[in-house]
N, C-alpha and C positions, 0 to 999 in steps of 0.2 A: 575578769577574775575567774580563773577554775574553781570548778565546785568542788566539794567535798569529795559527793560519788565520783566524777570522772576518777578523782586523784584514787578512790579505792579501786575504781574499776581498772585501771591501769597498773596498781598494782598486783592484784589478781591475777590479771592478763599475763603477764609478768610471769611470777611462779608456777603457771601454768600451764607457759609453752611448750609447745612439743614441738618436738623434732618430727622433720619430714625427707626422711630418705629413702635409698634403694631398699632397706630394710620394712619399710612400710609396704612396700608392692607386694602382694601374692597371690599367685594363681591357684585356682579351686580346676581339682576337676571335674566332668559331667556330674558326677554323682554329689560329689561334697555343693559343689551350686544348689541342687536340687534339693538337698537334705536343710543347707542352711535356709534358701528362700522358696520354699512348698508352695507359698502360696502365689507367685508366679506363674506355676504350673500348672496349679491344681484350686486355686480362689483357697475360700476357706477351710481352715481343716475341719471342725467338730467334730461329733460323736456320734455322730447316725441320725442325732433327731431330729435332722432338716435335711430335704429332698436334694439340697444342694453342697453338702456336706464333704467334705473332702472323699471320703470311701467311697461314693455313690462318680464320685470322676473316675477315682480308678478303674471301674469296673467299665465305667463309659470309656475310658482311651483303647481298652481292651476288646469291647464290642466293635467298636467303629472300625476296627481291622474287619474283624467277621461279620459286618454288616458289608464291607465293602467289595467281598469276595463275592458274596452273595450278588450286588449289586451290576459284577462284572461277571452274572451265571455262572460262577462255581462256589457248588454248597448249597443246597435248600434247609439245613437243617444244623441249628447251633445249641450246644448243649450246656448250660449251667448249672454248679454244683456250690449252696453257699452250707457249710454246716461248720459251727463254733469259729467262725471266724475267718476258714481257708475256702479262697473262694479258686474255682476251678471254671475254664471255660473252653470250650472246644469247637472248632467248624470242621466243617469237610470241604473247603476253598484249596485252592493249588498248594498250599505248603510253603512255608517261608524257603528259598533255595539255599539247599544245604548251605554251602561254603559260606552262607551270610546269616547265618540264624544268631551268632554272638555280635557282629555289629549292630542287627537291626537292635537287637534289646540294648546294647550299649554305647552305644557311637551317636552322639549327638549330630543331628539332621545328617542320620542314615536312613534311609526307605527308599520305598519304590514307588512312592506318591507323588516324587519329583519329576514323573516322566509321566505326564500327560498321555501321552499313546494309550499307557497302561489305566489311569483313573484318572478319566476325561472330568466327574463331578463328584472328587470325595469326597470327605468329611475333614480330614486330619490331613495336611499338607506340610506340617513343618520336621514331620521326624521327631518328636519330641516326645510324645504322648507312652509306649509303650517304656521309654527309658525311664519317665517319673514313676512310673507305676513301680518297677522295679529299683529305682532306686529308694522311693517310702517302704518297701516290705524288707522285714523281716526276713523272711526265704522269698523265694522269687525264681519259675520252673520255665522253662520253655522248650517244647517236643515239635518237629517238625518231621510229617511224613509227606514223602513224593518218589515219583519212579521205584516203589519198591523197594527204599528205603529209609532211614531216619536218623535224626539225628537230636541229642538233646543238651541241653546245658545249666544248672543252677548256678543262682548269686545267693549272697544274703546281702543286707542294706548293700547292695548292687556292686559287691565286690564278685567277681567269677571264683567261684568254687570248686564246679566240677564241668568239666568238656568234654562230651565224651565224643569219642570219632564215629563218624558216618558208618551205618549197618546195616546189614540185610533185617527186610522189617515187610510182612504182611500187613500191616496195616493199613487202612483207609487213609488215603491224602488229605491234608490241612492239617492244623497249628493248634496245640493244647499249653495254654498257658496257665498257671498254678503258681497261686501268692498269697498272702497272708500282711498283712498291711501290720505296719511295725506301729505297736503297743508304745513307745516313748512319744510317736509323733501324733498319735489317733488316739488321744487316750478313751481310756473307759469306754472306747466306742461298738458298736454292733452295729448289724444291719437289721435294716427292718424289713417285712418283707412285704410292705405296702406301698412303699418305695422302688424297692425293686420289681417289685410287678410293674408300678406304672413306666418304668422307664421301657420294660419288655414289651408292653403292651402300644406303646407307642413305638418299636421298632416295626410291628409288623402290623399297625397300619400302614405303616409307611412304604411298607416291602411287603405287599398280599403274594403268598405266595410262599413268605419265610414261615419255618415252623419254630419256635424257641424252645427245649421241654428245661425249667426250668423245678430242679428238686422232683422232677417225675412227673409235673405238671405241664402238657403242652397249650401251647398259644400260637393261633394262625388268626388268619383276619382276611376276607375274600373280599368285602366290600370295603378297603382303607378308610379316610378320615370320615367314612359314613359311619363305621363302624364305634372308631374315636368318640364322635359327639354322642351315638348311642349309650356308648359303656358311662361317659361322663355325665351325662344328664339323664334321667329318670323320662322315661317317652311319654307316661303322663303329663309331665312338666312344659313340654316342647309344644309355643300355639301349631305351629301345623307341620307336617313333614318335611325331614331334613332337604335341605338345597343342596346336589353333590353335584358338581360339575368338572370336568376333566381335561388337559390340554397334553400336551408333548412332555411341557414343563412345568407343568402347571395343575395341582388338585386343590377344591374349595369345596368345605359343606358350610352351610349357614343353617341355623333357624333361628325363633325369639321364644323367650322364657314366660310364662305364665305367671311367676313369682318374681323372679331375679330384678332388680332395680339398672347395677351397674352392668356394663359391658364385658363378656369375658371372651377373649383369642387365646389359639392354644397352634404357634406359628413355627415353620420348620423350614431349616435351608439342606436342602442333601442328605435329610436322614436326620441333621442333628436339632436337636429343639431348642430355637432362640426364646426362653422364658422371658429375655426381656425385650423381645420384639426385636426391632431395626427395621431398614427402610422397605421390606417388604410387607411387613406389618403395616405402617405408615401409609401407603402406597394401596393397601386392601383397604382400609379404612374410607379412604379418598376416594376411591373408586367405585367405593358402593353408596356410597353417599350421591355421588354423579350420575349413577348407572337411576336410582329411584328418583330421583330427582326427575332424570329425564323419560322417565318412562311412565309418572305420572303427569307429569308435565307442571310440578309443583315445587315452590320452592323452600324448600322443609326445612326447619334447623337439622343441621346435622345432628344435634345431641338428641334429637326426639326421633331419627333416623336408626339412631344405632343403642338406643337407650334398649336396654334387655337382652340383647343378640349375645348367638352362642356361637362361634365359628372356631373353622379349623381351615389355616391354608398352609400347603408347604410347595417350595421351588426349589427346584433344581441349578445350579448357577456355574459356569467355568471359573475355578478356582478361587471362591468366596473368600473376601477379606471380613473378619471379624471382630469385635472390637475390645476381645479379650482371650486370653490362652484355656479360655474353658467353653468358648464357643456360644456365648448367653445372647449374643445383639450379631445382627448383621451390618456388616458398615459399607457394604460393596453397593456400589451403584448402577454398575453395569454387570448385565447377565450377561458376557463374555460373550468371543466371537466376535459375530457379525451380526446377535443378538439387539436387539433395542434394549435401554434402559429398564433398572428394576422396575419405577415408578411406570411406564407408558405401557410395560407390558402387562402390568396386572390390572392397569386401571383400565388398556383395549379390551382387556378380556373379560373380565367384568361387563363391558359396555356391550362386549357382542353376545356373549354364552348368557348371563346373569338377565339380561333384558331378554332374549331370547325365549328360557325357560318361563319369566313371568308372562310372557307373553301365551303360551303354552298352555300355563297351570295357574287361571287366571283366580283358582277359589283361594290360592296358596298367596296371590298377590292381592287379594280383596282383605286378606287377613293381616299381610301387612301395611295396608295403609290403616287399617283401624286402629292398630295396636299403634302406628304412627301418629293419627288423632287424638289418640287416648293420653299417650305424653306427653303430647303439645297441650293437650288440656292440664293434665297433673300438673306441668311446669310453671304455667301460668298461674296457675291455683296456689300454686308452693312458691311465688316471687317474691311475694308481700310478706311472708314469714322468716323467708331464708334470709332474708335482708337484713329483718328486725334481729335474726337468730347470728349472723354475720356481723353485727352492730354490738350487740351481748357479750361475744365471743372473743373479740376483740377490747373489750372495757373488764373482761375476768381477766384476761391473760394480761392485762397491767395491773391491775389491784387485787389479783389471790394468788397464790402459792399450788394451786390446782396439778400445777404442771411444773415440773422440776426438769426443762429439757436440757439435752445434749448437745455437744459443738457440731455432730455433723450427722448426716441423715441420708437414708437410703438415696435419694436422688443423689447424692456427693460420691455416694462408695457403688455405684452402677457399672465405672469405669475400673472399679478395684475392688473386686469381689472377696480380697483377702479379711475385708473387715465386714463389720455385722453393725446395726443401729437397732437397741431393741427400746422396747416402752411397755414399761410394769406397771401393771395398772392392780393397785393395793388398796385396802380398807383399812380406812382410819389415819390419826396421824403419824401414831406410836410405831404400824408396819411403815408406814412412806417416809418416817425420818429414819431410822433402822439401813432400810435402802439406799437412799438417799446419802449417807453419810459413806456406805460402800461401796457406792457404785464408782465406774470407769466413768468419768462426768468427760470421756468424749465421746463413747460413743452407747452409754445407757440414760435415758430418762426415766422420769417417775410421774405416772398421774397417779394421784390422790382419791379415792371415790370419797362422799359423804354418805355416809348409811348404805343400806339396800338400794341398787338400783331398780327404778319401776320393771315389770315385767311388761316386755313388749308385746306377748302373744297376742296374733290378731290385728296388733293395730297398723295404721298404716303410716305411711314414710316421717307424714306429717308432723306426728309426737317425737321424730329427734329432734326437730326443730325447737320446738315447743317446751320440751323435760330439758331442762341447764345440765342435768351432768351428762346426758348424751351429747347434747348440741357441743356442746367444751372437748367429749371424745371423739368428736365426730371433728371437731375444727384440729386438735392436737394429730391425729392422723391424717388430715389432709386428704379424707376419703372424699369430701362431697360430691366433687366431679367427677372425678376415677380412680380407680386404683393405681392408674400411673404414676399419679401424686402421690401415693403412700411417702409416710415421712419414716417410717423402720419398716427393717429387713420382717423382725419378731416384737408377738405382740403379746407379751407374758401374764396370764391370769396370777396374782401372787395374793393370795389369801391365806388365813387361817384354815389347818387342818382338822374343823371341826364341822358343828353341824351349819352355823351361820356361814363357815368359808366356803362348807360346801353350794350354799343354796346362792351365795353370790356367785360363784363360777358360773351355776345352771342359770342367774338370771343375763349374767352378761355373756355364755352363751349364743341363749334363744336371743338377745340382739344382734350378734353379728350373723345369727343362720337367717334370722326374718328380715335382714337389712342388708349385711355385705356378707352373703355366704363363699364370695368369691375368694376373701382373706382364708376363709378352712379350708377351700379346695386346693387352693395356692401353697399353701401350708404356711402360714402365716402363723397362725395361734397356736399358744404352748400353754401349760400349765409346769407352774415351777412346783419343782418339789423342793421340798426344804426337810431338814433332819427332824424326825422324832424326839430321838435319846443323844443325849451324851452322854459318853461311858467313858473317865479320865480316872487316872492315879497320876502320881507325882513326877513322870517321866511321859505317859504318850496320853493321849485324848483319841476318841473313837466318835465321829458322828453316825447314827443309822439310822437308816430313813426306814426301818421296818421291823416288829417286834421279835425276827428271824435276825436279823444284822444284832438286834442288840445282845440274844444270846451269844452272837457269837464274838462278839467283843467283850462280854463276861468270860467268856472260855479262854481269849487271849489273854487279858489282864486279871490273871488269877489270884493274885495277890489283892490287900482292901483296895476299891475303888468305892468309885463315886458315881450316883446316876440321879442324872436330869433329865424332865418330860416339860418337852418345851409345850405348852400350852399353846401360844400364838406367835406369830413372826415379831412383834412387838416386845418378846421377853428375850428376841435373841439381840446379842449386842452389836453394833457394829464392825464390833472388830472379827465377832466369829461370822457376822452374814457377808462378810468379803469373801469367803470363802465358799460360798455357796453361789454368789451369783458371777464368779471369778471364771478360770479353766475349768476346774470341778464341775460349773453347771449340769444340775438334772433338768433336762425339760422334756417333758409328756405332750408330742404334737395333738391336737386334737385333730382327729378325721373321720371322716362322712364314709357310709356304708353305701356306697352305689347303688344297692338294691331295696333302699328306702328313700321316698322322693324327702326333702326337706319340710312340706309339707303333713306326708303322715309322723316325723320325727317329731316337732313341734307338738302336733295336737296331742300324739301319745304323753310325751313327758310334762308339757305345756297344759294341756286343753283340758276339759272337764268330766273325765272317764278316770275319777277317781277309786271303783274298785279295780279297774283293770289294772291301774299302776299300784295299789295297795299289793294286788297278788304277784306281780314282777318285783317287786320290791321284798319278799318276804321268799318268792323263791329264788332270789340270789342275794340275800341277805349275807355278811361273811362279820362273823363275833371275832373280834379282837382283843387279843392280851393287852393291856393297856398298864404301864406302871407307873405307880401316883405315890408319893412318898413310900416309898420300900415294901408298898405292896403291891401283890399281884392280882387283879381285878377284874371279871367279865365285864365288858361293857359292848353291847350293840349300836 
């Protein structure tokens, strides 16, 4: 007997057939491909407030040219220009050759990265990179000077505008590219310039020798990934002097952290930085694990091996396969030629240079086995709790509502960088159903806090075990063992903009710097901003996140309006926090000041030197206009 449904679904089926003909075929060209699916080319788009952020690629496909001039000794010196938006970049490298300056920007897999001869160990090999960039902008410039003369050409969204012919030209040789990333695809976006420092500042360790002057500021780097872990970790923070070791293809610094709990690699193939590692990452790990092992002659857990450690390695490779069009994993197994394996070579070298040195510098190897004994102690100490804490964590996540997760999670989207997995973590019920009811339920979650969370200053690893709403955030992120397991890309503080939203931000914070500070330097944590006012008449609505926006959405809607002060995330509705945690997203990254270890941060804002914070607080005090039923009110 048929069912019912079959019989409606066949019906359906039915009225809904479409036709499939020649009419259905259509061809896209370079540009329109690249316009309709960005994120093939480029991972995600956003807005600037993630290091990974579409803007932050363009500016990347555009360097990795003038890194690779550099790399084939022409050019010591690459200039960047970002102001309101129009970012400008210039090398002094050979010059794109005239007669091909409009292909290379517009002729998909056009370059001269195809001929080996030329760039034995790029970065960018498929010809691709310099077309996205110009097909996302707006305007889109490219100058090309050599033998004395030059040649230039503009697009906008990557149609040819103007071409101008080849000209007698004084100018210095190399390539000045000029764009302006188009507003409809990037919305609301800026650059930040913490961001783009680190990306700079990692081009020349990797190239000592490169100068970058970026906005007037230059960056050189004489001693490379020594350098790196210098500028990243605080040198009080570090148990004992950086490990740098050198090969053909091959640079490695190591130390271990005084404070840091997980493991942090910061790994590079040709220049470019694999953020989410691959097999030469993998391969370092292995190898140093092997190299202590046998040079104590001890057989150590790995995790108590590598528990704390702060390293930097990058390889050089004949033309590295990757495991995505933005360059984030390495997938290639063989370093090309006649080369040995990714894996044998790093893990040889390791075993000869890495033993070598401890053999050497034996105060530097006496410091790593203690700090090795030390973990293997804490571990052990911490088995009995984690268990019990593991046991808990598992019997909340079937009987509370704590965690309201998503279908699919960083590990899932590694392979596809075009999407994002984040987790809000909100006070109270009234913010997490608000949330909860607007969010994208495939790729946002919601944890719940109950109250204030404890304040961790000081204490040790032990009490996330121990305190249930840590232990629940600590299982919901998938942090315990590494941060490899992170389960989202972003990890969004979402509170009340008042004085309790503020002081839960600060407490759950001071937990992720005293525990996983690795999440803020990764850039992992955001702070979500959510509107103030609403400022509506009978035709348009105005949200403003600042008591500046709200005059100025009084000025636009001149006529009687209406104004709302939203009090807490709880009084906005579902249907308006779609729109807030939607495309529109504001998120505020949080980041760490290099020049203050995490330690003195903590105790200042954290610790017990209450007049000193009373007088920081008082001298950056900022009084706000605040409006509370139709009046206007001082409030501190």
């Amino acid at each position: 007997m048929v069912s019912l449904a079959i019989i409606i679904l066949a019906i359906y089926s039915m009225k809904n057939k479409s036709t499939y003909t020649e009419e259905n075929i259509r061809s896209l060209d370079w540009k329109e491909h690249i316009r309709i699916r960005p994120g093939m080319y480029i991972g995600k788009l956003g807005d600037g407030s993630s290091p990974d952020d579409g803007i932050y690629i363009l500016l990347k496909e555009v360097l990795d040219n003038c890194i690779d001039e550099f790399v084939m000794g022409a050019g010591k010196t690459i200039e960047i220009s970002i102001k309101e938006n129009t970012v400008s970049v210039r090398d002094y490298g050979r010059g794109i050759p005239l007669g091909k300056v409009v292909d290379v920007v517009s002729k998909m897999n056009t370059g001269g990265k195809y001929d080996s001869r030329a760039f034995k160990k790029s970065v960018g090999l498929n010809g691709v990179g310099t077309k996205a960039v110009n097909a996302l902008s707006e305007k889109f410039a490219v100058e090309s000077n050599r033998d004395k003369e030059t040649k230039q050409a503009l697009f906008e969204y990557g149609n040819l505008i103007d071409d101008t012919p080849v000209e007698s030209s004084n100018k210095r040789r190399g390539t000045k590219v000029v764009f302006i990333p188009d507003n409809k695809i990037f919305k609301n976006y800026k650059y930040r310039k913490e961001y783009v420092e680190r990306m700079i500042k990692n081009y020349v360790y990797l190239n000592p020798g490169l100068t970058i002057d970026y906005n007037g500021e230059k960056y050189f780097s004489e001693n490379g990934l020594m350098d790196l872990l210098t500028d990243q970790t605080n040198e009080s923070d570090l148990l004992y002097p950086i490990i740098h070791i050198r090969g053909e293809d091959i640079e490695i610094a190591i130390s271990h952290s005084k404070t840091q709990y997980s493991e942090e690699y910061h790994s590079f193939v040709n220049g470019q930085h694999t953020t989410q590692g691959g097999t030469h990452q993998a391969a370092f790990r292995e190898g140093l694990v092997k190299t202590i092992r046998e040079h104590f002659g001890k057989n150590y857990d790995a995790s108590d091996i590598r528990k704390s450690i702060i390293a930097a390695v990058s390889i050089k490779v004949m033309e590295p396969v990757f495991e995505s069009q933005t360059k984030t994993k390495l997938g290639s197994t063989d370093m090309g030629g006649d080369m040995p394996t990714v894996r044998s070579y790093i893990v040889d070298f390791l075993s000869n240079k890495l033993d070598n040195f401890l053999h050497k510098n034996p105060s530097i190897a006496e410091s790593i086995q203690k700090k090795i004994i030390q973990a293997e102690k804490e571990r052990k100490e911490l088995s009995g709790i984690r268990k019990l804490a593991k046991d808990r964590a598992k019997k909340a996540n079937l009987h509370n509502k704590k965690l309201r997760d998503c279908r699919v999670h960083l590990p899932d989207l590694k392979k596809d960088r075009r999407l994002d997995s984040t987790l809000f973590i909100t006070e109270g019920d009234s913010a997490s159903g608000s949330i909860t009811k607007s969010r994208d339920v495939n790729t946002q979650a919601v944890f719940s806090l109950r109250g204030k969370p404890l304040n961790t200053f000081g204490m040790s690893k032990k009490i996330v075990y121990e305190n249930e709403e840590f232990n629940l955030l600590q299982a919901a992120l998938n942090i315990e063992e590494s941060l490899e397991d992170l389960r989202y890309n972003n990890i969004v503080i979402a509170t009340d903009a008042d004085v309790d939203g503020m002081h839960i931000r600060l407490l759950l914070i001071t937990f992720f710097l005293q525990f996983f500070p690795e999440l803020i330097k990764e850039g992992h944590l955001y702070i979500l901003q959510t509107p103030l006012f609403r400022v509506r008449d009978k035709k348009e609505t105005i949200y403003c996140y600042s008591e500046q926006e709200r005059k100025n959405a009084i000025n636009i809607l001149r006529g009687k309006h209406e104004i709302t002060r939203f009090k807490g995330l709880g009084e906005i509705s579902p249907d308006e926090f779609k729109y807030f945690i939607g495309d529109d997203i504001r998120l505020d990254p949080v980041m760490l000041d290099r020049r203050t270890t995490i330690e003195e941060l903590l105790h200042f804002y954290m610790g017990k030197n209450t007049p000193n914070r009373q007088k920081f607080i008082i001298n950056n005090l900022k009084v706000e206009l605040d409006y509370v039923e139709g009046n206007t009110e001082l409030v501190e």
